[in-house]
C-alpha positions in Angstrom: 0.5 42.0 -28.8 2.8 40.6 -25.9 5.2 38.2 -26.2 6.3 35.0 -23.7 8.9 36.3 -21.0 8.6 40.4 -21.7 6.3 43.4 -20.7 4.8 45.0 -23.3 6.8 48.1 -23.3 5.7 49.6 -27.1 7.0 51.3 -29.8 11.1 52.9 -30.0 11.5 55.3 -32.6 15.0 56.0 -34.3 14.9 59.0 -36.6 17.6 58.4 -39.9 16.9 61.2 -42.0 13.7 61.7 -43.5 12.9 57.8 -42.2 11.6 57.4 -38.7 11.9 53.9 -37.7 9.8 52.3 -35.0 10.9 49.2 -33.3 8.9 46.9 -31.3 11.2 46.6 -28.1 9.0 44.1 -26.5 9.8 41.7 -29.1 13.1 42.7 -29.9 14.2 42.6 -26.1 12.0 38.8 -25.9 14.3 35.3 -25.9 12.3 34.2 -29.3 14.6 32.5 -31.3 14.5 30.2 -34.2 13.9 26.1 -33.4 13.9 24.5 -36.8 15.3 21.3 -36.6 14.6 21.6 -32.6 11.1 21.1 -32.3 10.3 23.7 -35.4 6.6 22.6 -35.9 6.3 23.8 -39.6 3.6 26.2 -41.2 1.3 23.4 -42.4 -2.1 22.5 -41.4 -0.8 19.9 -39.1 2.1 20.0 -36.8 4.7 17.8 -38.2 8.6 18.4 -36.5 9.6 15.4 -38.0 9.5 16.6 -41.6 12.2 19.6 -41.3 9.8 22.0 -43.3 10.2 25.1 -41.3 8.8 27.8 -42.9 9.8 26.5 -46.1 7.0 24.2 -47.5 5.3 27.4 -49.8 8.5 28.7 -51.5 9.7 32.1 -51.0 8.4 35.3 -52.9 10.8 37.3 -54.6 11.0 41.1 -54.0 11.9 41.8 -57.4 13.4 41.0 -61.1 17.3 41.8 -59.4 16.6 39.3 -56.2 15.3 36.5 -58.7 18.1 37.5 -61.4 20.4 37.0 -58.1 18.9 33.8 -56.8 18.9 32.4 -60.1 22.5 33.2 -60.5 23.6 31.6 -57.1 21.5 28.5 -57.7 23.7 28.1 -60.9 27.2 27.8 -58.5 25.7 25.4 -56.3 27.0 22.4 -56.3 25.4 18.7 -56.1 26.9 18.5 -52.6 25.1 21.1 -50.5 22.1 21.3 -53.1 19.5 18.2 -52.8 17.5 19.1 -55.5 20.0 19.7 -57.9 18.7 17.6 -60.8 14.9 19.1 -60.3 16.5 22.5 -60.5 18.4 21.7 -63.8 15.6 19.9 -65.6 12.5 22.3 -64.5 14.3 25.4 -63.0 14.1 26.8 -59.8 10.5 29.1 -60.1 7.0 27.9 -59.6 6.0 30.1 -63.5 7.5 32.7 -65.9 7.1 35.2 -63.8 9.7 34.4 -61.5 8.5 35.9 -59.0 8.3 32.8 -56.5 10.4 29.8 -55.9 9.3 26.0 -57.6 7.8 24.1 -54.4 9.2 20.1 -55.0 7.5 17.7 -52.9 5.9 19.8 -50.4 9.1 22.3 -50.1 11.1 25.1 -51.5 13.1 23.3 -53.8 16.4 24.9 -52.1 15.3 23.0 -48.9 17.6 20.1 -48.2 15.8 17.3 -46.2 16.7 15.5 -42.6 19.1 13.5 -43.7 21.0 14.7 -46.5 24.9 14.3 -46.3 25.5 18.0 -47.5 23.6 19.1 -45.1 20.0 20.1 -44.0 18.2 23.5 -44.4 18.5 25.8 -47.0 21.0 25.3 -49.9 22.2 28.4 -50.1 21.9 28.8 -46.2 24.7 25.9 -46.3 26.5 27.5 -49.4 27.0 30.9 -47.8 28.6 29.2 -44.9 30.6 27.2 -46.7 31.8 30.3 -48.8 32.7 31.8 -45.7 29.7 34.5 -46.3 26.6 36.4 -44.9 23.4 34.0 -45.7 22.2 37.7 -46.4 23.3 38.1 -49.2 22.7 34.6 -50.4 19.4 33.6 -49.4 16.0 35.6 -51.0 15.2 38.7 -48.7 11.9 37.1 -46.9 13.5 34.6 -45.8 16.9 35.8 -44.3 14.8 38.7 -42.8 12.1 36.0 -41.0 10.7 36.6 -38.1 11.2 40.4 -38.1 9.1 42.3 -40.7 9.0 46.2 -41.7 5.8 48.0 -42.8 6.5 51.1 -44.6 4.1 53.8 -44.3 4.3 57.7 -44.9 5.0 60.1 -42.4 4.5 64.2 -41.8 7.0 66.7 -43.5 7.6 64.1 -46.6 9.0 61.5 -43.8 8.9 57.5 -44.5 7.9 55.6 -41.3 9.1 51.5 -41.1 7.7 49.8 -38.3 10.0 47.2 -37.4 7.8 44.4 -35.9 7.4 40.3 -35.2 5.9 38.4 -38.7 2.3 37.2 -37.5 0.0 34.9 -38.9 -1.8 37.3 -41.2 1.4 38.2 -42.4 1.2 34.8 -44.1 -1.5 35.9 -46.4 -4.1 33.0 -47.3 -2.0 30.1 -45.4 -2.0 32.2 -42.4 -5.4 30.7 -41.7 -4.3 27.3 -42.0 -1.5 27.1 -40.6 -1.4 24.9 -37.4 1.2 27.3 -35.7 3.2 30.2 -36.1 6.8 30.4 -34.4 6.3 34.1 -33.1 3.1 32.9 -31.0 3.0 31.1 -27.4 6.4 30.5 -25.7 7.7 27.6 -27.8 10.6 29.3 -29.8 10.8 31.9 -26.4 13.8 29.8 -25.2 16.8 31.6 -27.2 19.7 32.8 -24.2 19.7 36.3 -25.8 17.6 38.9 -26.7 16.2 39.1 -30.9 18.2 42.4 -30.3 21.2 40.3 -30.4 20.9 37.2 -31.9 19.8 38.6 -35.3 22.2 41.7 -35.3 23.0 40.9 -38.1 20.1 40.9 -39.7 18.6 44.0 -38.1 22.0 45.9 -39.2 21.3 44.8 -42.9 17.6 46.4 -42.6 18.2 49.7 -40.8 21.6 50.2 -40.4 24.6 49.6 -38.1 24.2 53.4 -36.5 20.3 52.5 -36.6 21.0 49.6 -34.4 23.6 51.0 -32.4 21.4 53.6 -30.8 18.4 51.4 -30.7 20.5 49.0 -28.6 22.1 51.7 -26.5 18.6 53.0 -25.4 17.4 49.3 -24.5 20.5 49.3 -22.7 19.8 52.6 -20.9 15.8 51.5 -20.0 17.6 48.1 -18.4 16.5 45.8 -21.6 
């Protein structure tokens, strides 16, 4: 795969220990950044900007029993002013079954997304409350999201090694709405328009996946190649 404004240039690998991580440089050296509430055309079947859905309008999936005990927790301290759906989430909770596994989609949204429009602010609830806390969205917001567009596939490696493939999300990544899905942020040029490079602009959230000394010797051999 190529992406808008780079040569394909492959795979980097980062040995940590017995995990070899492989980054794709090509999109981690692109201008992609994130346009919701700048043209964001949504995941549904229909391009529709207007409604502010992002990639929010089928809930998030939960990586486990701690991250839904956590966002279950956080969504009890938020308050009426940065969470729109408040009153759903009191009367019918905040996920879809019993499994709680996924998050309860209200009106064609993750019931933490606040709407255009709304005085606390729009986006994610706990987006806005992390911020307002003076905190990482990391380590507010459920692990898919926060970690959007990059995704890691674990596989294993030779000599008892892990190998995590740090990559762009696609559209098959999307499961069954992949198919349907009238567009998908990582493809054509649209979102290609950030001033950095992915690299930079989600430091952060590269650091939380693989690590600051990870990162710090992926980006000094980008640096080195003249990324």
């Amino acid at each position: 795969m190529s992406y808008a404004g780079r040569v394909t240039r492959g795979l980097e690998e980062v040995r940590d220990g017995d995990t070899i991580w492989r980054f794709d440089v090509t999109f981690l050296t692109s201008t992609w950044n994130c346009i919701w509430g700048r043209g964001c055309l949504g995941i549904g079947p229909e391009p529709a900007p207007e409604l502010g859905l992002g990639c929010c309008s089928i809930g998030a999936d939960l990586g486990d029993e701690d991250e839904a005990r956590m966002i279950s927790a956080l969504a009890a301290t938020l308050d009426r002013s940065v969470f729109e759906r408040h009153g759903e989430a009191q009367d019918g909770g905040i996920f879809s079954d019993e499994t709680r596994m996924h998050t309860r989609v209200v009106e064609g949204a993750c019931i933490f997304l606040n709407r255009p429009g709304f005085s606390g602010g729009a986006g994610c609830a706990l987006h806005v409350a992390a911020l307002r806390a003076g905190e990482p969205p990391t380590e507010w917001k459920p692990s898919v999201c926060w970690q959007l567009p990059i995704k890691v596939d674990w596989e294993p490696g030779a000599g008892g090694t892990e190998v995590a493939t740090v990559r762009a999300w696609t559209r098959q990544d999307w499961g069954a709405e992949g198919h349907s899905m009238a567009w998908c942020c990582t493809e054509g040029s649209l979102a290609y328009d950030g001033d950095t490079k992915v690299v930079d602009s989600l430091r952060g959230e590269l650091a939380e996946l693989v690590g600051t000394e990870v990162l710090a010797e992926l980006r000094r051999r980008i640096d080195a190649q003249g990324g």
